[in-house]
N, C-alpha and C positions, 0 to 999 in steps of 0.2 A: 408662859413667855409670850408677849406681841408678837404679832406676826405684822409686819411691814409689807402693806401689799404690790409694793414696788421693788421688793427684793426677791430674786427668782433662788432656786435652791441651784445649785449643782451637784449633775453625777456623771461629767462626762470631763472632760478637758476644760481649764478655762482660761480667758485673756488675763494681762496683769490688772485689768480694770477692773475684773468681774473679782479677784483676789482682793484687792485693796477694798473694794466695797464690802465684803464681807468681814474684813478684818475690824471696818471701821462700825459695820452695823453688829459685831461681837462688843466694841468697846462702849457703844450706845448704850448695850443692857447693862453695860458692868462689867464684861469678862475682859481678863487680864491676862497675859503670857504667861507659862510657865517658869516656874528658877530652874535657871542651866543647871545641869548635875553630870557626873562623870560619875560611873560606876557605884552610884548610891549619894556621892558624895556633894552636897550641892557649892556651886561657885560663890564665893563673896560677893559682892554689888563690888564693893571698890577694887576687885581684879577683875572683873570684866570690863569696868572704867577703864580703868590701865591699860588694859590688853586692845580694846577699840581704838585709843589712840596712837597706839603705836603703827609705822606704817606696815606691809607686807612684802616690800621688799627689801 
């Protein structure tokens, strides 16, 4: 895997900025989120569709 010499690693606390950059230099290489799952079970795409849109209160 590249290594980005402008991307530091973390092992300590970090800002939302230092998160987002890392999320963004995961999607660089390729990687992708996991599928939501509930006790083995994984979620459909179109009910977590559904479920996003609805509000929270």
């Amino acid at each position: 895997m590249p290594v980005n010499s402008n991307f530091d690693g973390a092992l300590s606390p970090v800002t939302r900025e230092d998160t987002v950059a890392h999320y963004q230099h995961l999607a660089k290489l390729g990687f992708t989120p996991a599928k939501l799952q509930m006790a083995g079970f994984f979620l459909p795409e179109d009910k977590i569709q559904s479920f996003k849109g609805k509000s929270a209160v």
